[in-house]
PDB file with SEQRES, HELIX, SHEET and CRYST1 records, atoms N, CA, C and O in Angstrom:
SEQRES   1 A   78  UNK UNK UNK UNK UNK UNK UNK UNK UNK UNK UNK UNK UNK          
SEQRES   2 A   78  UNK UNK UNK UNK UNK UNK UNK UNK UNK UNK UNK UNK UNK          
SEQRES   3 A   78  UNK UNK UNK UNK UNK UNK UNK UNK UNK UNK UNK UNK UNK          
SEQRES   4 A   78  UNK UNK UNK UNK UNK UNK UNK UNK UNK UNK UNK UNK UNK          
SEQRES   5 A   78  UNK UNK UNK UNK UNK UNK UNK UNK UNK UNK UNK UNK UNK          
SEQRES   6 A   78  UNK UNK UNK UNK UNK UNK UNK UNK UNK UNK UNK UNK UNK          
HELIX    1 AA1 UNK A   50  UNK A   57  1                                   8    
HELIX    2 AA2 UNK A   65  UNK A   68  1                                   4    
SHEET    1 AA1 4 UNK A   9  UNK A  11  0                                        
SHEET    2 AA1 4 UNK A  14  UNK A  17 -1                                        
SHEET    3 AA1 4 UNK A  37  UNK A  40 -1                                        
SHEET    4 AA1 4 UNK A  46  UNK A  48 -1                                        
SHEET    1 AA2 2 UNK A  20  UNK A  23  0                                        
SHEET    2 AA2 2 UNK A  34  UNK A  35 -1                                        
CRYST1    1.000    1.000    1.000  90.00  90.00  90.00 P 1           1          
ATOM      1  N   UNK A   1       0.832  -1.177   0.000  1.00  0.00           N  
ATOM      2  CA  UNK A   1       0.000   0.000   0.000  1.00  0.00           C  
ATOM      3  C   UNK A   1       0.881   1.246   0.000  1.00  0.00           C  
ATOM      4  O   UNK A   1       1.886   1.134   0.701  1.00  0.00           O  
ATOM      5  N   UNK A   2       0.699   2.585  -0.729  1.00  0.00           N  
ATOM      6  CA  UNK A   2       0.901   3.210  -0.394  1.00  0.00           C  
ATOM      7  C   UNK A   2       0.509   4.284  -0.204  1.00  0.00           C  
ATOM      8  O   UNK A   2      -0.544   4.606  -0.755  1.00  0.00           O  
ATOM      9  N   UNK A   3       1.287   5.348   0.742  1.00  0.00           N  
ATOM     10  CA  UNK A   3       1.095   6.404   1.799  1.00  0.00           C  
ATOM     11  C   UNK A   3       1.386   7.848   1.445  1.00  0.00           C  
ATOM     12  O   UNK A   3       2.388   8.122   0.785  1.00  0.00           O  
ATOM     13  N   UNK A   4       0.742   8.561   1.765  1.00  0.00           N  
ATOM     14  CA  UNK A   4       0.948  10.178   1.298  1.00  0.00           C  
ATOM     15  C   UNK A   4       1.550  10.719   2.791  1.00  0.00           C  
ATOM     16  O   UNK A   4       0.776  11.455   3.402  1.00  0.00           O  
ATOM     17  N   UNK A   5       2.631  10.478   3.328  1.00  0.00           N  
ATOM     18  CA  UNK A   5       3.050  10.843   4.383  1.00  0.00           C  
ATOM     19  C   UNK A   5       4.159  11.819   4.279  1.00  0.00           C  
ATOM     20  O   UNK A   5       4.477  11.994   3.102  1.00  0.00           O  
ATOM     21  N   UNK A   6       5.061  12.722   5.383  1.00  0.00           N  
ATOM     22  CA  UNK A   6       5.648  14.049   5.476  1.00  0.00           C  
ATOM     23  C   UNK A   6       6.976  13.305   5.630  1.00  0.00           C  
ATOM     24  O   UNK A   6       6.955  12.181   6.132  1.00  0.00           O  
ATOM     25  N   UNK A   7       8.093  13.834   5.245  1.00  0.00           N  
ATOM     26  CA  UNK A   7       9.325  13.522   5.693  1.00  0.00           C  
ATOM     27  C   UNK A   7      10.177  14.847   5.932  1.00  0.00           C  
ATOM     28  O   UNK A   7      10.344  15.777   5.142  1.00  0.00           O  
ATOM     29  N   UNK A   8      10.625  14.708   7.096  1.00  0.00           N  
ATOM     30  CA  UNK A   8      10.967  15.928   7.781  1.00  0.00           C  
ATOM     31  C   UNK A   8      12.878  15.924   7.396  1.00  0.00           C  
ATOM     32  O   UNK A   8      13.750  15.065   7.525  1.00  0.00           O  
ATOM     33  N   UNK A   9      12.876  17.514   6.832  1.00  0.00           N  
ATOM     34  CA  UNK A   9      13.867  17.845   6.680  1.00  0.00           C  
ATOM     35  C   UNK A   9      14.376  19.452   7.776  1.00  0.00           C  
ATOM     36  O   UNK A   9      13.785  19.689   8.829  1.00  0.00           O  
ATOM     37  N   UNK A  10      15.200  20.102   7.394  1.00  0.00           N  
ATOM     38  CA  UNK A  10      15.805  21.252   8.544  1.00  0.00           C  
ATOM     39  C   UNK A  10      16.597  20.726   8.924  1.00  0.00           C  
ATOM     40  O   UNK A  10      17.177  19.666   8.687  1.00  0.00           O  
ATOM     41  N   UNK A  11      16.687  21.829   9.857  1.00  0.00           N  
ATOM     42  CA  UNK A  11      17.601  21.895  10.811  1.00  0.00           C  
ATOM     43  C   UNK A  11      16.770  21.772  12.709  1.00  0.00           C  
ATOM     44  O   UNK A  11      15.563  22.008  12.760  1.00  0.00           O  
ATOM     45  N   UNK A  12      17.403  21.467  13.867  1.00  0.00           N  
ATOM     46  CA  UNK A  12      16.955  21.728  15.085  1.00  0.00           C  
ATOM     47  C   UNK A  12      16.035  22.734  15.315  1.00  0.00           C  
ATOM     48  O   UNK A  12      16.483  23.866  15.134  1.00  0.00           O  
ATOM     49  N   UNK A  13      14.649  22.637  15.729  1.00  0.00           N  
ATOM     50  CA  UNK A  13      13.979  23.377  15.942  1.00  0.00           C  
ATOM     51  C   UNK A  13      13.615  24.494  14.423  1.00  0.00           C  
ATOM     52  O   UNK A  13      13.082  25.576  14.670  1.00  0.00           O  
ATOM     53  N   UNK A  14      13.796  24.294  13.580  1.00  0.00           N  
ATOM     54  CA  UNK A  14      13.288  24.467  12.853  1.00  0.00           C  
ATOM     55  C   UNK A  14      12.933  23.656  11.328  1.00  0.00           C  
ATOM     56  O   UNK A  14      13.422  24.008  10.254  1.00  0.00           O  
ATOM     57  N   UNK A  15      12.139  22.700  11.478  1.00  0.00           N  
ATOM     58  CA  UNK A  15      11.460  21.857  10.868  1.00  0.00           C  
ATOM     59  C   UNK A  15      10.656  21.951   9.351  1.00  0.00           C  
ATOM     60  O   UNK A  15       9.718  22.748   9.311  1.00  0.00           O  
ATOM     61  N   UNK A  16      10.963  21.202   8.136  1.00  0.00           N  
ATOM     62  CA  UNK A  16      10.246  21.956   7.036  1.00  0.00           C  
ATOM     63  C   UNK A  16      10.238  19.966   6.405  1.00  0.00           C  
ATOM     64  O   UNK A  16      11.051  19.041   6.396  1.00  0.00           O  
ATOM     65  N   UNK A  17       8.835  20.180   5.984  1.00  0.00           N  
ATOM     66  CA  UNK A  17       8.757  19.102   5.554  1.00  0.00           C  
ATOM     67  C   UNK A  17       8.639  18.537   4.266  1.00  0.00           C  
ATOM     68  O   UNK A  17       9.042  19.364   3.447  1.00  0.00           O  
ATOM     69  N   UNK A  18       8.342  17.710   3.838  1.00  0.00           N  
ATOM     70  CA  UNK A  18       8.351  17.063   1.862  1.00  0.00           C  
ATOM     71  C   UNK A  18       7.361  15.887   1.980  1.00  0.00           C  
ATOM     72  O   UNK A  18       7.658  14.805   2.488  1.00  0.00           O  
ATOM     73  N   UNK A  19       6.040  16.230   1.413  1.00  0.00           N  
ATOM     74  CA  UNK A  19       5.065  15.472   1.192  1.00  0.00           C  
ATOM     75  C   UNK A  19       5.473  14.652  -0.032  1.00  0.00           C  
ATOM     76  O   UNK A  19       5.555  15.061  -1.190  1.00  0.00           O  
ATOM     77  N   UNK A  20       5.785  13.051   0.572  1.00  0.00           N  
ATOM     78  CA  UNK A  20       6.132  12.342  -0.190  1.00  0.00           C  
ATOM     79  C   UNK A  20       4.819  11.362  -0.306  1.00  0.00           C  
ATOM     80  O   UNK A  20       3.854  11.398   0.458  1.00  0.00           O  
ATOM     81  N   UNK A  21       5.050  10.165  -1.822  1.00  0.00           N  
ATOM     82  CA  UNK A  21       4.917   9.195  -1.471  1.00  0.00           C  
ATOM     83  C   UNK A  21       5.544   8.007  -1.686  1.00  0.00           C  
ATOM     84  O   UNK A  21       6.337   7.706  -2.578  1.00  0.00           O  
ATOM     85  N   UNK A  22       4.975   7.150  -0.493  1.00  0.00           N  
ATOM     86  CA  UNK A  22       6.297   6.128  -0.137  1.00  0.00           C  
ATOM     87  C   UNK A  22       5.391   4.698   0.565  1.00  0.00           C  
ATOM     88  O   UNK A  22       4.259   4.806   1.037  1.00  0.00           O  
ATOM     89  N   UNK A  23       6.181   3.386   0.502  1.00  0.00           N  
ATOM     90  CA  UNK A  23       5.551   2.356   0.612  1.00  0.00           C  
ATOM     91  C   UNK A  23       5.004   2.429   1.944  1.00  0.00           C  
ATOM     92  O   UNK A  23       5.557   3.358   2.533  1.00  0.00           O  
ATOM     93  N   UNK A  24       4.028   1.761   2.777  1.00  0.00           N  
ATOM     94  CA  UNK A  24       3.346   1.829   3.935  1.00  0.00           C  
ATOM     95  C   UNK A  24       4.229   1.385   4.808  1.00  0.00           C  
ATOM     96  O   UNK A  24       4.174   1.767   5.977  1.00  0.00           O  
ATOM     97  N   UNK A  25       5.203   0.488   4.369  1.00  0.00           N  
ATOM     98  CA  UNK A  25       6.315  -0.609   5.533  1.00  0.00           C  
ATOM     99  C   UNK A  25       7.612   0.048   5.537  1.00  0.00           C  
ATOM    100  O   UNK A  25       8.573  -0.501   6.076  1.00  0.00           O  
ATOM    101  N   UNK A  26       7.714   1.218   4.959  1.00  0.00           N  
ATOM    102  CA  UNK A  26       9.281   1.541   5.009  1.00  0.00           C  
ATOM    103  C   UNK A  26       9.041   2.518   6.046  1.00  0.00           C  
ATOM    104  O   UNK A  26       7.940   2.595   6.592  1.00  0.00           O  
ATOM    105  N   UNK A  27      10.146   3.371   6.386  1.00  0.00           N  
ATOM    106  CA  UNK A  27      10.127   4.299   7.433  1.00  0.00           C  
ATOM    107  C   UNK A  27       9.992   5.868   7.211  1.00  0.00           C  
ATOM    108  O   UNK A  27       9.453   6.220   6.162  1.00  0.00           O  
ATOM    109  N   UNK A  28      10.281   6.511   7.796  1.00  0.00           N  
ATOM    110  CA  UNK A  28       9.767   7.551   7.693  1.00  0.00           C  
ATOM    111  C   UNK A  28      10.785   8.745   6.924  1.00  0.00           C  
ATOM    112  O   UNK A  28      10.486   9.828   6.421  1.00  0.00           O  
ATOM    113  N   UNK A  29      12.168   8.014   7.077  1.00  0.00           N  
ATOM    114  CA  UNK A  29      13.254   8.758   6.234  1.00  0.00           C  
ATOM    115  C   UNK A  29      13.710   7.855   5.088  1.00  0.00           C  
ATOM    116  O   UNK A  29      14.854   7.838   4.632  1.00  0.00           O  
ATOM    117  N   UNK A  30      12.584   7.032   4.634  1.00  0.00           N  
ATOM    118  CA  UNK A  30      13.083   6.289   3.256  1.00  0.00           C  
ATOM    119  C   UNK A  30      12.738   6.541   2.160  1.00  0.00           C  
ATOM    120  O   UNK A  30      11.923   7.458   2.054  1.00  0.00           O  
ATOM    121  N   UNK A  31      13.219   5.825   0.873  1.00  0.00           N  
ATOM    122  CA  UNK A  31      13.545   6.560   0.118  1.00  0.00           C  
ATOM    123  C   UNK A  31      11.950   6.402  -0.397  1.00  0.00           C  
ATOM    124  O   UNK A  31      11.383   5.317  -0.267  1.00  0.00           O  
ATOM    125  N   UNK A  32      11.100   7.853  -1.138  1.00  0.00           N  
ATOM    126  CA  UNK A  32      10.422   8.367  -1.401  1.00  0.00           C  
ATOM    127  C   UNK A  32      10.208   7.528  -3.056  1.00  0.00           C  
ATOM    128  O   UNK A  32      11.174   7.470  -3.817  1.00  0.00           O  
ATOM    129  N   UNK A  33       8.857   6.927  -3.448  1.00  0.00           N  
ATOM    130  CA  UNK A  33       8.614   6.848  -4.644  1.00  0.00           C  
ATOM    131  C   UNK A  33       8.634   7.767  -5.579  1.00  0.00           C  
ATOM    132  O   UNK A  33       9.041   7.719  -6.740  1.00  0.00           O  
ATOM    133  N   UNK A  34       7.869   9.116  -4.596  1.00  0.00           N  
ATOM    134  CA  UNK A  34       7.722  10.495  -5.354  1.00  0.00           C  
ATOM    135  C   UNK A  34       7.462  11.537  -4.719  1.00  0.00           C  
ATOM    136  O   UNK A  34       6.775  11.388  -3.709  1.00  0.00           O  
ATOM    137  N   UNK A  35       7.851  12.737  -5.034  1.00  0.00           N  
ATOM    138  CA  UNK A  35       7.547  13.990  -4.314  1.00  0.00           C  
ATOM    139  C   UNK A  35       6.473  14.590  -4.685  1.00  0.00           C  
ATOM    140  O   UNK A  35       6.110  14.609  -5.861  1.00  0.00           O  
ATOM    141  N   UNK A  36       5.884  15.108  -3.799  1.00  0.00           N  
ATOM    142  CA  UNK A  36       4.251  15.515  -4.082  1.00  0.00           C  
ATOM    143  C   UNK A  36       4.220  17.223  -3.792  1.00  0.00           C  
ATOM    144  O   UNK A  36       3.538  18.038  -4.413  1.00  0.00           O  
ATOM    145  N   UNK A  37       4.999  17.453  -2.863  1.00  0.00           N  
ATOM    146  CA  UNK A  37       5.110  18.802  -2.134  1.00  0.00           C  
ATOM    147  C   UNK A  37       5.876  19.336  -1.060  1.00  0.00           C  
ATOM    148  O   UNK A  37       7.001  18.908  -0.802  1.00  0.00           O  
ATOM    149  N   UNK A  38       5.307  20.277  -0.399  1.00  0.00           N  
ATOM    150  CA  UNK A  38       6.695  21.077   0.468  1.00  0.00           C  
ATOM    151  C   UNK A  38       5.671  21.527   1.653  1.00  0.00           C  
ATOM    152  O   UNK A  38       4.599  22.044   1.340  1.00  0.00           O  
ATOM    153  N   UNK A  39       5.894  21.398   2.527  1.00  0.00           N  
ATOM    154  CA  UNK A  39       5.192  22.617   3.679  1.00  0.00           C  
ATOM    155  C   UNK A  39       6.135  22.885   4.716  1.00  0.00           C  
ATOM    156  O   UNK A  39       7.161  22.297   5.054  1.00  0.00           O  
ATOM    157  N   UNK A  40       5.462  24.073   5.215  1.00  0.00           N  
ATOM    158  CA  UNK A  40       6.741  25.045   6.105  1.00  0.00           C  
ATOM    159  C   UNK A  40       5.899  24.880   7.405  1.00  0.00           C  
ATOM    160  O   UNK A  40       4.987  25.659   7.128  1.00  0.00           O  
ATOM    161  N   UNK A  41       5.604  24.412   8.581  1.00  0.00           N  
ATOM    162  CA  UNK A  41       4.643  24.982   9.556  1.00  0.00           C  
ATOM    163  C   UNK A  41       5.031  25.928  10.125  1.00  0.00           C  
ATOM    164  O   UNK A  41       4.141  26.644  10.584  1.00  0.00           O  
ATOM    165  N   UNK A  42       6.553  26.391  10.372  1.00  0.00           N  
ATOM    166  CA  UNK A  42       6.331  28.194  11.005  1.00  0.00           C  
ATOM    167  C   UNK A  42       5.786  29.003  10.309  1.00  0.00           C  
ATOM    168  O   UNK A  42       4.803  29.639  10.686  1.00  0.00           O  
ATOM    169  N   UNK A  43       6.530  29.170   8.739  1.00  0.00           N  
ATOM    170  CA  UNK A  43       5.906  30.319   8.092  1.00  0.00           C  
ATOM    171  C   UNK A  43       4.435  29.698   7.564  1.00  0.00           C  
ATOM    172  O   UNK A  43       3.874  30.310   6.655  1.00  0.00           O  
ATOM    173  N   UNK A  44       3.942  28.763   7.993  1.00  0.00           N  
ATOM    174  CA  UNK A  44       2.798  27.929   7.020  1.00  0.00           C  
ATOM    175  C   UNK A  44       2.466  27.861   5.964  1.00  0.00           C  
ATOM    176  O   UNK A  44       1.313  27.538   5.675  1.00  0.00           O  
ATOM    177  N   UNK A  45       3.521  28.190   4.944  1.00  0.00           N  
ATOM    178  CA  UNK A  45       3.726  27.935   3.520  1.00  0.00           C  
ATOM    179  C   UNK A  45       3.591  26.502   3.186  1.00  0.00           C  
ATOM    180  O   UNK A  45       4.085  25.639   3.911  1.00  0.00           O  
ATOM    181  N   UNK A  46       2.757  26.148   1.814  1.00  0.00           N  
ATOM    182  CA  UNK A  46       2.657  24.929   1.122  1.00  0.00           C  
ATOM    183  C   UNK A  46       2.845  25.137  -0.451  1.00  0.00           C  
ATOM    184  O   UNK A  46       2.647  26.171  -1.089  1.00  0.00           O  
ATOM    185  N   UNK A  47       3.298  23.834  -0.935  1.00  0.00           N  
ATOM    186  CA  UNK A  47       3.350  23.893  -2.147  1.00  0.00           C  
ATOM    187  C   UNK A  47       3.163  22.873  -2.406  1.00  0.00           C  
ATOM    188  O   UNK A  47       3.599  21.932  -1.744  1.00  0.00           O  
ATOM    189  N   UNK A  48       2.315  22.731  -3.657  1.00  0.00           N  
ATOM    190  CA  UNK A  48       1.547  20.896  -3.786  1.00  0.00           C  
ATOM    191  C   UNK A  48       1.734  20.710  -5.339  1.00  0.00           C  
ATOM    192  O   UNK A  48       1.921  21.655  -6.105  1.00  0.00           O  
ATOM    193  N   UNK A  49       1.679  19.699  -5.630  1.00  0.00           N  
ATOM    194  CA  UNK A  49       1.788  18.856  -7.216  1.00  0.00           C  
ATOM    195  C   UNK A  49       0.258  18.482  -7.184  1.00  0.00           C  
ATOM    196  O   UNK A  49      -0.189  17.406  -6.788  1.00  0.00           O  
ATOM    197  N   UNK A  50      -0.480  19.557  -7.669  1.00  0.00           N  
ATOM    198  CA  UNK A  50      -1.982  18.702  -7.385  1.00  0.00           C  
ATOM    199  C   UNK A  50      -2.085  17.889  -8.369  1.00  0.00           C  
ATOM    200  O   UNK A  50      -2.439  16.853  -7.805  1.00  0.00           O  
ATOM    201  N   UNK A  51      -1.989  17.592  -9.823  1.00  0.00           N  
ATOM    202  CA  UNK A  51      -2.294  16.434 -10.442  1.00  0.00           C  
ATOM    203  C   UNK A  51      -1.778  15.262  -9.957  1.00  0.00           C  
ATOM    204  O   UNK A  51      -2.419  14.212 -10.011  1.00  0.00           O  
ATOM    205  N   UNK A  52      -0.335  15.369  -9.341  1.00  0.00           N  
ATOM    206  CA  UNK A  52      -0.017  14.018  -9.138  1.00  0.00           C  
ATOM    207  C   UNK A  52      -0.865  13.553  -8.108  1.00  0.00           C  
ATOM    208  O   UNK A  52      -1.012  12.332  -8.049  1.00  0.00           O  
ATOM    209  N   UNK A  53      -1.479  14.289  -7.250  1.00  0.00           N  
ATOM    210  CA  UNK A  53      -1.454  14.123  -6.314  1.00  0.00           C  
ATOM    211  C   UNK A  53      -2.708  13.645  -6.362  1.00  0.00           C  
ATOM    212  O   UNK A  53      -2.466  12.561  -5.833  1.00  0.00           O  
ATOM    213  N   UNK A  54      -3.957  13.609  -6.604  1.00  0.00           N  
ATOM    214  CA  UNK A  54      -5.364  13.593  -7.265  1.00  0.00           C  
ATOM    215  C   UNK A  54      -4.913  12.272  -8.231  1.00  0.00           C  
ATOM    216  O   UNK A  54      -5.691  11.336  -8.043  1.00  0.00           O  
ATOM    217  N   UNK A  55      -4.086  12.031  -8.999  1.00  0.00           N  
ATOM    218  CA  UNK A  55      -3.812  10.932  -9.677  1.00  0.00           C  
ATOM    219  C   UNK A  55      -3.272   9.559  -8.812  1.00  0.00           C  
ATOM    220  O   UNK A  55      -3.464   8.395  -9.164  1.00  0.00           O  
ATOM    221  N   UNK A  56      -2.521  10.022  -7.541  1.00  0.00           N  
ATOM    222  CA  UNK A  56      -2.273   8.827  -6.871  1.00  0.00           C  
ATOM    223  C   UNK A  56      -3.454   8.558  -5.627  1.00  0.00           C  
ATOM    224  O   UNK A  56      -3.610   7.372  -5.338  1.00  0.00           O  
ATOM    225  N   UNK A  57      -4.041   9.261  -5.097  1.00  0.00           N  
ATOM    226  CA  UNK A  57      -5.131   8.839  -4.157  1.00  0.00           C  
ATOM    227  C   UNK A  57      -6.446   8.262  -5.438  1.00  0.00           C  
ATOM    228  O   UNK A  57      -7.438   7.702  -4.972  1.00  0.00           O  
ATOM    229  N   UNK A  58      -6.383   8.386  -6.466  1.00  0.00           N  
ATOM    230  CA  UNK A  58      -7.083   7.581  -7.257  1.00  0.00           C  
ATOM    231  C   UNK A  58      -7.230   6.819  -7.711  1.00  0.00           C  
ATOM    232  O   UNK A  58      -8.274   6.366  -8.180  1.00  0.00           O  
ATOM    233  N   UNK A  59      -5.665   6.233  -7.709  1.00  0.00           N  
ATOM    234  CA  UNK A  59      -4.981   4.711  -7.646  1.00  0.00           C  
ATOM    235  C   UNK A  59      -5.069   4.097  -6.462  1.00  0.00           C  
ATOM    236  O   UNK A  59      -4.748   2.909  -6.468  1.00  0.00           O  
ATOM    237  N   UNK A  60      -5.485   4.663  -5.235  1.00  0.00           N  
ATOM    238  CA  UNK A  60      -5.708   4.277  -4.113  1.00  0.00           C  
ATOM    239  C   UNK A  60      -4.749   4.553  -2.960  1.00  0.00           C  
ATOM    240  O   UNK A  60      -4.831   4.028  -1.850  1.00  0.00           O  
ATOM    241  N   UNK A  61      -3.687   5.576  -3.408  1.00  0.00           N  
ATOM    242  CA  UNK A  61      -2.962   6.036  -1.713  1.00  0.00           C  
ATOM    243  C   UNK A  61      -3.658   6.677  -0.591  1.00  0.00           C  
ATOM    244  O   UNK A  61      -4.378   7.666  -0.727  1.00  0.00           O  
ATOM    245  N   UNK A  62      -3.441   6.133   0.431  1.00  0.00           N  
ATOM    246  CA  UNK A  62      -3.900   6.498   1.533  1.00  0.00           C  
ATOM    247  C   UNK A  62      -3.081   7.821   2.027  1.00  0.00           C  
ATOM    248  O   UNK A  62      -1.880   7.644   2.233  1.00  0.00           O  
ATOM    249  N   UNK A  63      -3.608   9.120   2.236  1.00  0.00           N  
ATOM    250  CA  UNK A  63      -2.672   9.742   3.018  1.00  0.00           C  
ATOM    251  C   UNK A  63      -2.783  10.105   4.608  1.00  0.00           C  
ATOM    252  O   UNK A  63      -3.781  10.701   5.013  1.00  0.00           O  
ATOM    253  N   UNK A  64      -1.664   9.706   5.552  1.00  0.00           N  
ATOM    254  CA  UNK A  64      -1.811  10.342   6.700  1.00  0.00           C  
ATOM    255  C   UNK A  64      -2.978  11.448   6.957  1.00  0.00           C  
ATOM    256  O   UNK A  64      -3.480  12.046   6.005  1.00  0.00           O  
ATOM    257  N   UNK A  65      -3.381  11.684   8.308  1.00  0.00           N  
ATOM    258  CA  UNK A  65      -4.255  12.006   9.229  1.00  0.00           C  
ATOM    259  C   UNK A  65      -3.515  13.771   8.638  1.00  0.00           C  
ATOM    260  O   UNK A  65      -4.063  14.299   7.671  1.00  0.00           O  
ATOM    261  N   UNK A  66      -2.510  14.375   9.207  1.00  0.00           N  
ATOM    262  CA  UNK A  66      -1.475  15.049   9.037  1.00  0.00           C  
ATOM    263  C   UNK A  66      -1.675  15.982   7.510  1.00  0.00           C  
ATOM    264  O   UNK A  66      -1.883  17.157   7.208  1.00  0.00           O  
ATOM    265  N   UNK A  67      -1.517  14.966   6.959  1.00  0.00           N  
ATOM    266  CA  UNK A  67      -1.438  15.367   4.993  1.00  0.00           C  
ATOM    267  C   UNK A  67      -2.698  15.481   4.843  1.00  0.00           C  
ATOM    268  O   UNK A  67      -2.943  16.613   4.426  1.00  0.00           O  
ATOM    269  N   UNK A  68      -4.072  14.566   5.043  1.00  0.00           N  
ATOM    270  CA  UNK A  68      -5.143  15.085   5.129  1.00  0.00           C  
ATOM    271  C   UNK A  68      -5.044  16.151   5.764  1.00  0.00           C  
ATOM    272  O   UNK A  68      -4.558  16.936   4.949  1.00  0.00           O  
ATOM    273  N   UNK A  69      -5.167  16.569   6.515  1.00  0.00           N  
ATOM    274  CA  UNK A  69      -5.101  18.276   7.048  1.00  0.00           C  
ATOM    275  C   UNK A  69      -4.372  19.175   6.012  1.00  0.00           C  
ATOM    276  O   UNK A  69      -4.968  20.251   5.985  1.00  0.00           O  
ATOM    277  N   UNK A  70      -3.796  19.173   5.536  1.00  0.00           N  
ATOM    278  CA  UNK A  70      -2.954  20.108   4.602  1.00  0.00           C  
ATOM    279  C   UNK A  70      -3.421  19.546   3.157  1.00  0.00           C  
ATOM    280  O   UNK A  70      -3.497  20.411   2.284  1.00  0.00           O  
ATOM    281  N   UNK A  71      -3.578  18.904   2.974  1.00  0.00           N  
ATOM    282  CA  UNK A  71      -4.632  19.087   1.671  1.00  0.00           C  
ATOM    283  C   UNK A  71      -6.314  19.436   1.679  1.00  0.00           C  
ATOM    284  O   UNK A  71      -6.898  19.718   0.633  1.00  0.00           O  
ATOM    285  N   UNK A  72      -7.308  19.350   3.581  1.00  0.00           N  
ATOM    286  CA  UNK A  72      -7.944  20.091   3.042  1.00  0.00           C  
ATOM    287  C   UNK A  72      -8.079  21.708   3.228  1.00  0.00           C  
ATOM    288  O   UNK A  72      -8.997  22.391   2.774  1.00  0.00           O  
ATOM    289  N   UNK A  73      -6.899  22.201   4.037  1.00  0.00           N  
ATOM    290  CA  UNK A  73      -6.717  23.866   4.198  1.00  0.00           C  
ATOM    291  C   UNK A  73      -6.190  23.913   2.644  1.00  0.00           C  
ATOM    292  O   UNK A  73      -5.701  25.033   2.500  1.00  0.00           O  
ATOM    293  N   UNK A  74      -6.101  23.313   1.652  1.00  0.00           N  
ATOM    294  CA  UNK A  74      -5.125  23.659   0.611  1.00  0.00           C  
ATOM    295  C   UNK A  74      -6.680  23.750  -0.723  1.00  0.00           C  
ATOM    296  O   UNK A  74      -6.832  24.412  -1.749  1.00  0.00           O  
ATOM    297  N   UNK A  75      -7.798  22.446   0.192  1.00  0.00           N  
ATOM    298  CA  UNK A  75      -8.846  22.778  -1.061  1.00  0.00           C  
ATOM    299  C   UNK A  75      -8.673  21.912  -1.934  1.00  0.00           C  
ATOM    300  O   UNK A  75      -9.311  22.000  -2.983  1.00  0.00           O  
ATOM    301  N   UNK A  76      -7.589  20.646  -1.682  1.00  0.00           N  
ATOM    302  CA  UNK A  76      -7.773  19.411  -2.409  1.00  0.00           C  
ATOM    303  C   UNK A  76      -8.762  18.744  -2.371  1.00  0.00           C  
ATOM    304  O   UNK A  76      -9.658  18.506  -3.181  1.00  0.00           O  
ATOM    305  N   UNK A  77      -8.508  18.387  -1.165  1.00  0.00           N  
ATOM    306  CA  UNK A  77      -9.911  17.257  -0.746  1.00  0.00           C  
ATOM    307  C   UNK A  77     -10.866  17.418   0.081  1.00  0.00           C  
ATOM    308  O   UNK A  77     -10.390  17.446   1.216  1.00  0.00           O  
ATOM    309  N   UNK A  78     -12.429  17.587   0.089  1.00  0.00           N  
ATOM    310  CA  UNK A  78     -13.341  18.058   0.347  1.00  0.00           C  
ATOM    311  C   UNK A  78     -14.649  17.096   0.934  1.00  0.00           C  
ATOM    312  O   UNK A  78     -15.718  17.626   1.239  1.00  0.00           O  
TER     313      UNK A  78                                                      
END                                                                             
């Protein structure tokens, strides 16, 4: 199965993440099938690949609790 989950990049205390997707059994810093997007939570900046992104939950990826939240402040999914 796979997962529309965040993989966290930065530095200490300041955190910026990469909406990947990636197999359900690997971990959380592995290697990414594909990049979907970017979000910032200090400055709360996002940036999304919406076709891909609409094209793989239609193939059936599940995304995190998390990524649901930021795709629906973003107006993806409704």
């Amino acid at each position: 199965m796979i997962k529309l989950r965040l993989k966290r990049y930065g530095r200490k205390q300041k955190p910026t993440y990469r909406i990947i997707a990636i197999d359900a059994r690997s971990r959380r810093e592995g290697r990414a099938l594909k990049e979907l997007g970017f979000y910032d939570p200090i400055k709360d900046n996002t940036q999304l690949d919406i076709p891909s992104i609409l094209n793989l939950i239609k193939t059936g990826a599940q995304p995190t609790d998390t990524v649901k939240y930021i795709f629906h402040k973003a107006g993806i999914l409704e």
